[in-house]
C-alpha positions as CSV (number, residue, x, y, z in Angstrom):
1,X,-27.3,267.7,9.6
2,X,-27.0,270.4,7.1
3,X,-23.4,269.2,6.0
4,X,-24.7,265.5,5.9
5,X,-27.3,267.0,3.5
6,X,-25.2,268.9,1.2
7,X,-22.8,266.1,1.0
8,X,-25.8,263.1,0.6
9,X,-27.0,265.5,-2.5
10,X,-23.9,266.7,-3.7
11,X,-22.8,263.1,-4.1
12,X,-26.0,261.7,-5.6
13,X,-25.8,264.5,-8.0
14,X,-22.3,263.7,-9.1
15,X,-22.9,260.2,-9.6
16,X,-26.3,260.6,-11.5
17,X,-24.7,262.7,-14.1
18,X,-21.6,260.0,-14.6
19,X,-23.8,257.6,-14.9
20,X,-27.1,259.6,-17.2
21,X,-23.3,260.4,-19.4
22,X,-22.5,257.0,-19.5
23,X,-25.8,255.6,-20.7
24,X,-25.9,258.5,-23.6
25,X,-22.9,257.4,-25.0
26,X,-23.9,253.9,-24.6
27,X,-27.1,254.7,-26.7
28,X,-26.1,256.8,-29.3
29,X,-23.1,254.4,-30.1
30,X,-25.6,251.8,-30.6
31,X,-27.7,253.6,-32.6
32,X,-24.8,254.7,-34.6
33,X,-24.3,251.2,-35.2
34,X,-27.8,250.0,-36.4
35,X,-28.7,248.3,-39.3
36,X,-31.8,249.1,-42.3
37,X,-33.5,246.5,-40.5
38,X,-33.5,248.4,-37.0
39,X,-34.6,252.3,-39.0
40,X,-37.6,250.3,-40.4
41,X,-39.1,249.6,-37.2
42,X,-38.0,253.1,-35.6
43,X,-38.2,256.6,-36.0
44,X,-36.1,259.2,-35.8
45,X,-37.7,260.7,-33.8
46,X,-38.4,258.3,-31.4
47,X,-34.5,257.5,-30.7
48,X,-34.1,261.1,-30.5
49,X,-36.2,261.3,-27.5
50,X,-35.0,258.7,-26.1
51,X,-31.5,260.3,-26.0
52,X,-32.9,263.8,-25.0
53,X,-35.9,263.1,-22.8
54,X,-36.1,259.3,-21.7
55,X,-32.3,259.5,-20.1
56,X,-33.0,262.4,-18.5
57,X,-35.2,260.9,-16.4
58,X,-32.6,258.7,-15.0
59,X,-30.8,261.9,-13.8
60,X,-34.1,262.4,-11.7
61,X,-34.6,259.4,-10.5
62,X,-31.2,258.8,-9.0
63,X,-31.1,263.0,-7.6
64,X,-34.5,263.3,-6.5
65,X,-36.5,259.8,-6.4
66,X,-34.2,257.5,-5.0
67,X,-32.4,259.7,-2.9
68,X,-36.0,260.9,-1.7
69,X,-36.9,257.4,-0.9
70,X,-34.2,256.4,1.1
71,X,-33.9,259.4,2.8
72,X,-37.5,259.8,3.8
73,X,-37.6,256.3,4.3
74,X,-35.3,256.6,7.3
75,X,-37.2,259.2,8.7
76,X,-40.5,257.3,8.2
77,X,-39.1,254.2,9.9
78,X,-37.1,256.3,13.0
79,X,-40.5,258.0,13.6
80,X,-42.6,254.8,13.7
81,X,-40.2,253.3,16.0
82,X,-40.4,256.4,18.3
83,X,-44.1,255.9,17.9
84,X,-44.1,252.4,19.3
85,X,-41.9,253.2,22.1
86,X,-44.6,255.6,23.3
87,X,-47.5,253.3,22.9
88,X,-47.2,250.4,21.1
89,X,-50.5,249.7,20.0
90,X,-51.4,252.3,18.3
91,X,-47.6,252.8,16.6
92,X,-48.3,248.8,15.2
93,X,-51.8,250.2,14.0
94,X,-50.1,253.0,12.0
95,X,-47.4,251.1,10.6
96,X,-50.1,248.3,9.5
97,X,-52.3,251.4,8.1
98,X,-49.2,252.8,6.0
99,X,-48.6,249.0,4.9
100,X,-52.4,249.1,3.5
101,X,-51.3,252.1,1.9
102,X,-48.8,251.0,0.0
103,X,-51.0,247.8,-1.5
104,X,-53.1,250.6,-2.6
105,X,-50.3,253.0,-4.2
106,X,-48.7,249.4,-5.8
107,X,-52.5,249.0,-7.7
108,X,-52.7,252.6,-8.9
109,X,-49.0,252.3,-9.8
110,X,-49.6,249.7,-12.3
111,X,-52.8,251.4,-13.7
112,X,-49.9,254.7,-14.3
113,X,-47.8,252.6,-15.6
114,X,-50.2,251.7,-18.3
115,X,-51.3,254.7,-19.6
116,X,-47.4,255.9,-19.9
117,X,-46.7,253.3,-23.1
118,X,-49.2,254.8,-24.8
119,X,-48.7,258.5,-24.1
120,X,-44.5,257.5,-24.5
121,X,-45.5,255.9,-28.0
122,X,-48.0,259.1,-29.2
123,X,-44.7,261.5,-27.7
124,X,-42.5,259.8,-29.4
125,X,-44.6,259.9,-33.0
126,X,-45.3,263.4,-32.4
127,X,-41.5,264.5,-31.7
128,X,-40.8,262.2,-35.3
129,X,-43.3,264.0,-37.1
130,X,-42.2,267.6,-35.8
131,X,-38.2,266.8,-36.8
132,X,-39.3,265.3,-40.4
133,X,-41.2,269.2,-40.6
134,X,-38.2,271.3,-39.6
135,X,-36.2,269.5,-41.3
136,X,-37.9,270.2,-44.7
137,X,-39.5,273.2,-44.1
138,X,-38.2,275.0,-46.8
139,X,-39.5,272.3,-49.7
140,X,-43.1,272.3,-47.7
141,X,-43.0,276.0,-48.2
142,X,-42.2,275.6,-52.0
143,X,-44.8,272.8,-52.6
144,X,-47.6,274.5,-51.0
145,X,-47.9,272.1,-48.4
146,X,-47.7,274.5,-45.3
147,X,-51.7,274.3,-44.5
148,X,-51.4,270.0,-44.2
149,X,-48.5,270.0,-42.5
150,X,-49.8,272.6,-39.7
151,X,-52.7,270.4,-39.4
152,X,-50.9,267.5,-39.0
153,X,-49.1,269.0,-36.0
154,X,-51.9,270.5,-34.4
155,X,-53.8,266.8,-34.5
156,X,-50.6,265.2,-33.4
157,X,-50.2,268.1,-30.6
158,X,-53.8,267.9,-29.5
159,X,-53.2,264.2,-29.0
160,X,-50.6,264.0,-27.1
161,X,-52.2,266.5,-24.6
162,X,-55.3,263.8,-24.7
163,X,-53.4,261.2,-23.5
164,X,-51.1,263.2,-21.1
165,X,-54.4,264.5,-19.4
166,X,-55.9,260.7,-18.8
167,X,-52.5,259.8,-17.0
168,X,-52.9,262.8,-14.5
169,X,-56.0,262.3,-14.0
170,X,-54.8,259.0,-12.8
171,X,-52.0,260.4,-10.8
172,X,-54.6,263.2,-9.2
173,X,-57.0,260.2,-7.9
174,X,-53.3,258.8,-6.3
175,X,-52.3,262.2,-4.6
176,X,-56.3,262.2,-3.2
177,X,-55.7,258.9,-1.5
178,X,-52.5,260.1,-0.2
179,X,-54.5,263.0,1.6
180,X,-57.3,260.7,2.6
181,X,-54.5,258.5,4.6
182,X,-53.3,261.8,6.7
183,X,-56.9,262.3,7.6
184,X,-57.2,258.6,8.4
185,X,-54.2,258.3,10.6
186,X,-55.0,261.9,12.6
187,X,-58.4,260.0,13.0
188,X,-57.3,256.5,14.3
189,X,-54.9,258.1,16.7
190,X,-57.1,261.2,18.3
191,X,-59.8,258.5,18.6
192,X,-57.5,255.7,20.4
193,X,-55.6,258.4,22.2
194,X,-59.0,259.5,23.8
195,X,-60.1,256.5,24.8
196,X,-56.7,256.1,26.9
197,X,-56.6,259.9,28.0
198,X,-60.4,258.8,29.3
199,X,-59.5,255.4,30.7
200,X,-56.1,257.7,32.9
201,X,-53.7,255.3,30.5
202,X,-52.5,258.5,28.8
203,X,-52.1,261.9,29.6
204,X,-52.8,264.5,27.3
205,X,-49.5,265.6,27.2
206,X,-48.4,262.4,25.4
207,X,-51.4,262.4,22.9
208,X,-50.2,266.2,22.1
209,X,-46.8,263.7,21.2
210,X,-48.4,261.4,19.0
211,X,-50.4,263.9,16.6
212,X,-47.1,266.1,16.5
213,X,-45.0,263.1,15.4
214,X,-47.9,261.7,13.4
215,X,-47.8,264.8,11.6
216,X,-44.2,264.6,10.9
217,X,-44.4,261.4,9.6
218,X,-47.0,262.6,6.9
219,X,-44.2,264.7,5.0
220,X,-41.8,261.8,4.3
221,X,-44.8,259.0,3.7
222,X,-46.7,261.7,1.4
223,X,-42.8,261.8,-0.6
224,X,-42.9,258.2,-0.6
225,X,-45.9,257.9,-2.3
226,X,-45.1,260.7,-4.6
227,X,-41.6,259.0,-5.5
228,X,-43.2,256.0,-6.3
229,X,-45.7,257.4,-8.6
230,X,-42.5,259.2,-10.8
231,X,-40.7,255.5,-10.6
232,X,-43.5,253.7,-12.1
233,X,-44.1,256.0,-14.8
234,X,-41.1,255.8,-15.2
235,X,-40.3,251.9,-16.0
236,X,-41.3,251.8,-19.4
237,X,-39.2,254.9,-20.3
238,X,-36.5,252.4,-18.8
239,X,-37.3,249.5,-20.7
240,X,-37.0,251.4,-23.6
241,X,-33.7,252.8,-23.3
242,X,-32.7,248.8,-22.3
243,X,-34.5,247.7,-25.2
244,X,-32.1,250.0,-27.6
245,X,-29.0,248.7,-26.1
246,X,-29.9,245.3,-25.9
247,X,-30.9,245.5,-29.6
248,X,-29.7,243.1,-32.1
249,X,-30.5,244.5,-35.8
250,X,-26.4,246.3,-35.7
251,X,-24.1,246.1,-38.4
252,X,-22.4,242.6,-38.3
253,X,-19.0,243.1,-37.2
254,X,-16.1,240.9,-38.5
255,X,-12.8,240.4,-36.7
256,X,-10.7,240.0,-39.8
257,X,-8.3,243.4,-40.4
258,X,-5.3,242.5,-43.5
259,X,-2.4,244.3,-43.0
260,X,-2.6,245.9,-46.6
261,X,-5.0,247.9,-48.6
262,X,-7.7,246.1,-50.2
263,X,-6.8,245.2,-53.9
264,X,-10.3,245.7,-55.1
265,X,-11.5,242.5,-56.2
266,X,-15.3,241.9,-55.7
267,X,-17.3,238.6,-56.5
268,X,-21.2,238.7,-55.5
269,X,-22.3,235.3,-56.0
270,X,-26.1,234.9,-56.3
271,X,-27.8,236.8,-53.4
272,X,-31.1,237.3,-52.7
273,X,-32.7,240.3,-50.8
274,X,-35.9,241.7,-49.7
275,X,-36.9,244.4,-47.2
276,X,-40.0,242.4,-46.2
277,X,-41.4,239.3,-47.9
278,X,-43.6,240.3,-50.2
279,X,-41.4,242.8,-52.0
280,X,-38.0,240.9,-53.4
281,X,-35.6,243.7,-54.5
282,X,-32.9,240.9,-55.1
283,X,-32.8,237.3,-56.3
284,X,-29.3,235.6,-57.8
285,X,-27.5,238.5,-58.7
286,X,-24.3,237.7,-59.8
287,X,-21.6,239.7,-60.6
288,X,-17.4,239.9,-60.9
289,X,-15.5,243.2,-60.7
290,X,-11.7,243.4,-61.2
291,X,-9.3,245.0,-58.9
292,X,-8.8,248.8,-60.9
293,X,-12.3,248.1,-62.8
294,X,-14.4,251.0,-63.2
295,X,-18.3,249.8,-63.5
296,X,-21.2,251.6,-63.9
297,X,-24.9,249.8,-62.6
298,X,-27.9,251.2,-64.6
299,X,-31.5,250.1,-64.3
300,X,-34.9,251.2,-63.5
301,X,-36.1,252.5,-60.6
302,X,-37.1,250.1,-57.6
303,X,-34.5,247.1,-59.5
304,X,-32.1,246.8,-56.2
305,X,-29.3,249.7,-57.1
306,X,-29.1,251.5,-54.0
307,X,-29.4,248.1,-52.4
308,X,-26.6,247.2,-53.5
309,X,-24.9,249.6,-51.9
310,X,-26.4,249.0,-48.5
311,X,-24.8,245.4,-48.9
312,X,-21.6,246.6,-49.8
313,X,-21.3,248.6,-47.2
314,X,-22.9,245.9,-44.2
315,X,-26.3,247.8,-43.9
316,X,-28.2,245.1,-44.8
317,X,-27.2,241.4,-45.1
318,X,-28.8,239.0,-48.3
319,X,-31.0,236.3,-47.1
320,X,-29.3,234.1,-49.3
321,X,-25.7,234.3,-51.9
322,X,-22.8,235.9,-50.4
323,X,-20.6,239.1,-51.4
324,X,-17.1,239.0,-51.2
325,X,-14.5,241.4,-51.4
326,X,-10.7,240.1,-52.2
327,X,-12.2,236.5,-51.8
328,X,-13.7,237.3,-48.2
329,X,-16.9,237.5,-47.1
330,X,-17.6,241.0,-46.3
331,X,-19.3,240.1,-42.9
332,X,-15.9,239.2,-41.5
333,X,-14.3,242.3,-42.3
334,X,-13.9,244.8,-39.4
335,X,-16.0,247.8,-40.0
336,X,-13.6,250.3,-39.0
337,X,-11.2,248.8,-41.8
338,X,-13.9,248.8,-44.2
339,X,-14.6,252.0,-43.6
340,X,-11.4,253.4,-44.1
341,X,-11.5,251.1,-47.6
342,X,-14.6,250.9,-49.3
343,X,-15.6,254.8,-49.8
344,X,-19.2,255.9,-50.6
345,X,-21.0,258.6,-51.5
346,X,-25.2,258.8,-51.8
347,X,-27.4,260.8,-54.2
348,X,-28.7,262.9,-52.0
349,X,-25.3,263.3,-49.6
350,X,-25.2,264.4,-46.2
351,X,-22.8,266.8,-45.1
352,X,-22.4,267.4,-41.0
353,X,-22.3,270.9,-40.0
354,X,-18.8,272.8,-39.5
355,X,-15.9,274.6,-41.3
356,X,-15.4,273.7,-45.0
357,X,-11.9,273.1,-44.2
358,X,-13.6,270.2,-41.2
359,X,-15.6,268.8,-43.9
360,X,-13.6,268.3,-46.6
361,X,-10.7,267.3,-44.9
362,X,-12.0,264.9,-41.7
363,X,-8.6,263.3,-40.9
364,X,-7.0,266.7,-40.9
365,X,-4.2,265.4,-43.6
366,X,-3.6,268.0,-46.4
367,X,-2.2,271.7,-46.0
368,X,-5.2,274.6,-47.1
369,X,-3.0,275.2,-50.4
370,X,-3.6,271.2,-51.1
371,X,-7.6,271.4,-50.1
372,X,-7.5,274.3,-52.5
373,X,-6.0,273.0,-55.2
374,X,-8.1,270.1,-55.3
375,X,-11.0,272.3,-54.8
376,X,-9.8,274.2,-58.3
377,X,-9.8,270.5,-59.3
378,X,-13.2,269.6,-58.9
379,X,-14.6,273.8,-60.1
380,X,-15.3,274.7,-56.8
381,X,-13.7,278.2,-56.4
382,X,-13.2,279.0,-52.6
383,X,-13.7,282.8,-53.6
384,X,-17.2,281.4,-53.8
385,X,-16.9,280.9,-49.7
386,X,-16.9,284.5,-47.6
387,X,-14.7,283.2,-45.3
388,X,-12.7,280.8,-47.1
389,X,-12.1,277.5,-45.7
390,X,-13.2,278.6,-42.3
391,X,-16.7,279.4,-43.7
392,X,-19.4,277.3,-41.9
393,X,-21.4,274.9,-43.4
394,X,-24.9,275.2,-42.1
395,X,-27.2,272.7,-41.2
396,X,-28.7,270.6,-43.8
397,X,-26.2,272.4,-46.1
398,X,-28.7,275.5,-45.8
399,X,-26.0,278.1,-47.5
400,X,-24.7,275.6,-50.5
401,X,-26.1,274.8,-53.7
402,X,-27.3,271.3,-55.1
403,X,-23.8,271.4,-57.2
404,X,-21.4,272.7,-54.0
405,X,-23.1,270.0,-52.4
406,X,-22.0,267.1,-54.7
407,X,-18.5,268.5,-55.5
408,X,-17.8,269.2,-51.6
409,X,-19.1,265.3,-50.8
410,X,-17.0,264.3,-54.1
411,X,-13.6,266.2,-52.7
412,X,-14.2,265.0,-49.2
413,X,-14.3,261.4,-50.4
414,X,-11.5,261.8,-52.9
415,X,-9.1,263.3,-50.2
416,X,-9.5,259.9,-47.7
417,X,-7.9,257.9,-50.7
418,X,-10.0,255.1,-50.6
419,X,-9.1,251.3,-52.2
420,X,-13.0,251.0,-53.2
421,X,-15.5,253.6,-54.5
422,X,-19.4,253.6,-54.4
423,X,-20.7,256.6,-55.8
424,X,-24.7,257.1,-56.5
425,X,-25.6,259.9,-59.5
426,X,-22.4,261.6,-58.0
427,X,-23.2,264.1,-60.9
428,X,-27.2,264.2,-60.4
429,X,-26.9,268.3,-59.2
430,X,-24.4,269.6,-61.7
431,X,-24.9,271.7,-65.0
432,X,-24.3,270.0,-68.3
433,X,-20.4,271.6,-69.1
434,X,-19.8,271.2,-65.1
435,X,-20.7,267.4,-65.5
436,X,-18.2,267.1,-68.3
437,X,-15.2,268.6,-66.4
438,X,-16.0,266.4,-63.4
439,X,-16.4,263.4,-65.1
440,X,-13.0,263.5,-66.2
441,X,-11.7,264.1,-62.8
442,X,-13.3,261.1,-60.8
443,X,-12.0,259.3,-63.6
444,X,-8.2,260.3,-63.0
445,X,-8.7,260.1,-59.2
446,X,-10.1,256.2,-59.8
447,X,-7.1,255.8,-62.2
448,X,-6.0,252.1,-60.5
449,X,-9.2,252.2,-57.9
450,X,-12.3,250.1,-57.9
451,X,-15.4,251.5,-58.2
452,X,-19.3,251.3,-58.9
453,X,-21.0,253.6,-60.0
454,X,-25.0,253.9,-60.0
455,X,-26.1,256.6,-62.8
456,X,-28.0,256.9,-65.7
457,X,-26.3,259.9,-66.9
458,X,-24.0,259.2,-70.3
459,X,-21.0,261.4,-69.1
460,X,-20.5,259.2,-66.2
461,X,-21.3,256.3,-68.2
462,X,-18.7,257.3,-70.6
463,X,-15.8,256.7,-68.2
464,X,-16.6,253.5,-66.5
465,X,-15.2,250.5,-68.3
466,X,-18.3,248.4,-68.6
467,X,-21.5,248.7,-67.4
468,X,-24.3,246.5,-66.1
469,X,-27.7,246.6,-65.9
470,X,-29.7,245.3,-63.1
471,X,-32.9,243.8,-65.2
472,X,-36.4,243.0,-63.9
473,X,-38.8,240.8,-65.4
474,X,-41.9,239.7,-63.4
475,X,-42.3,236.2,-64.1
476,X,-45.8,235.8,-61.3
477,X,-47.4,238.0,-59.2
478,X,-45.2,237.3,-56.2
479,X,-41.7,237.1,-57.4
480,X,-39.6,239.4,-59.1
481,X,-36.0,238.4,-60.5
482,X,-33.1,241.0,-60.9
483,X,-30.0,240.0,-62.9
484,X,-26.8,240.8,-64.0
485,X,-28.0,240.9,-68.0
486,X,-24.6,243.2,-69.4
């Protein structure tokens, strides 16, 4: 019995981490793989509890709830048989009793099961608000804002207690009628049991049976119950995690892959594009860049710049027009091979924790002497890094400058030798006399590349070979135009 234990566990155990692994992957692929459209209905930190918290609970269910189930549903059923065989009435009374008992747990199981959505939803906002904190700590400290955003997470944590209290309370009223039923069954069978010990149909011997094995039967029926009440608070954990996988709003994937490099050429032919209705960020752009053609894209604020980028790189898709890159659509591209194309680099770059050797060089192509040289290249001196090119970056970039941060994201992209650039202020952190120097570098490197660049810095503007600026003129209240003016 013990080795049948071990090895029912053992195995359960096994299997439950396979398959929580699995689903992790699953979900965080997915995610990886989401649209603008999908970030705008979700937090962060919701899909980050979902990964951490929310598939965790599978791994319970499977080692502890399910298991538990089946295993003291066996014992449940083997001792109501054996309780029938001694008398049968009184077994079919218990077994209808426990029957009764369910209905009830199945009632209260739904009433659990509604005030887990809510508590889920407030967990989830609370776990958002607490990563957006950490994460900026540093610039709440600078701005003064320490005192709000402590209150903010005390009212958030005091609310999430709130709610968490109202679903045990529910759960407590549950476990009560789990006790009542012992006390029920002990009941029914000392008073039937009497009346047959009384009548000379029973002896007392057998009735001294029936309450042991009654007794024994409240263990796996109480675990029952108890199981039951984690699955059902469970469900709409479960429906979550099924409702990120099945999600739709992912990055259209294409199944066209050329066997060359892209030559460059890009035609967007009169797209629209809003965020939500009311707010049009786009409407019949129009625009023609040459393969080797160097363009910067000036214009004010809120005019659809960094949108553009999103729709260059299949983040967002226009509700109308069409962009297309060497005369195809963009949307039939394979992502992987645009990736490995179209290069682009953000304003306010992200750089993922490790060596500086790891992050500048991902695909682990050049030699240190090459990284260096190109480092020297951009005026990044790697005496500046204690450790050299083993020296780890820190999270959110915690031990580099605004400047290391641009050059670093600059060499990175430089080194994968891309057919297509999209750079945003790729110059936005750097001194005056650093700018210059730079500028003059991503101009060699693009020497027969394609690129975009967003800026309204002159030095950059000085090396592109034409620019355009996105224009806005409100012409009603609803609608706002952008265009292609020069």
């Amino acid at each position: 019995m013990v080795a049948f234990q071990y090895l029912y566990q053992v195995s359960f155990y096994k299997f439950s981490q396979r398959f929580v692994s699995e689903i992790k992957e699953m979900v965080f692929e997915k995610l990886m793989n989401t649209n603008v459209a999908f970030w705008s209905k979700h937090k962060v930190g919701d899909m980050f509890t979902v990964l951490e918290e929310d598939i965790s609970s599978i791994e319970s269910l499977f080692t502890k709830s399910i298991s538990g189930i089946l295993s003291n549903t066996l014992i449940a059923v083997g001792i109501s048989a054996y309780l029938i065989y001694i008398d049968k009435t009184i077994g079919i009374i218990l077994i209808l009793l426990t029957f009764s008992f369910a209905l009830i747990q199945k009632k209260y199981g739904k009433k659990i099961e509604a005030y887990v959505v809510p508590l889920r939803e407030e967990i989830a906002d609370f776990s958002s608000y607490t990563n957006e904190i950490l994460n900026n700590v540093n610039h709440i400290e600078m701005a003064g804002e320490v005192k709000r955003a402590y209150c903010g997470y005390c009212k958030k944590n005091r609310s999430v207690v709130e709610k968490a209290i109202k679903q045990l309370r529910m759960i407590t009223a549950l476990f009560s009628i789990v006790s009542s039923y012992s006390v029920i069954i002990i009941f029914v069978v000392l008073l039937m049991g009497a009346q047959r010990v009384l009548s000379g149909t029973m002896t007392v011997g057998v009735l001294f049976s029936l309450i042991i094995y009654v007794q024994r039967m409240f263990g796996p029926i109480n675990s029952i119950g108890s199981e039951y009440i984690s699955f059902k608070k469970n469900i709409p954990i479960f429906r979550r995690i099924f409702e990120v996988l099945d999600n739709k709003e992912v990055i259209q994937e294409g199944n066209y892959t050329p066997d060359l490099d892209l030559s460059g050429k890009i035609s967007v032919n009169r797209i629209d594009f809003s965020y939500e209705e009311s707010n049009q960020i786009l409407k019949g752009l129009s625009l023609e860049v040459q393969p080797g053609e160097v363009v910067g894209i000036v214009g004010k604020n809120g005019c659809g710049k960094t949108t553009l980028m999103k729709l260059f790189t299949k983040l967002c898709v226009p509700q109308k027009g069409e962009i297309l890159i060497d005369e195809v659509i963009i949307g039939d591209y394979q992502t992987d091979y645009l990736h490995h194309q179209v290069g682009c680099l953000l304003q306010s770059e992200f750089i993922l924790s490790g060596s500086l050797r790891d992050v500048l060089d991902t695909k682990n192509r050049y030699s240190d002497h090459e990284i260096i040289e190109t480092m020297k290249e951009f005026c990044l001196a790697i005496k500046d890094f204690p450790d050299g090119l083993d020296t780890m970056i820190k999270e959110n970039s915690l031990n580099l400058s605004g400047g290391q941060v641009q050059k670093i994201a600059l060499i990175r992209l430089f080194l994968q030798n891309k057919s297509i650039y999209l750079l945003d202020e790729p110059t936005s952190a750097m001194d005056i006399e650093a700018e210059k120097v730079i500028c003059n570098v991503i101009r060699r490197k693009l020497e027969g590349k394609t690129a975009l660049i967003i800026t309204h810095r002159e030095q950059i503007l000085n090396i592109c070979d034409r620019k355009i600026m996105l224009a806005e003129e409100q012409e009603n209240e609803q609608e706002y135009y952008v265009r292609s003016v020069y």
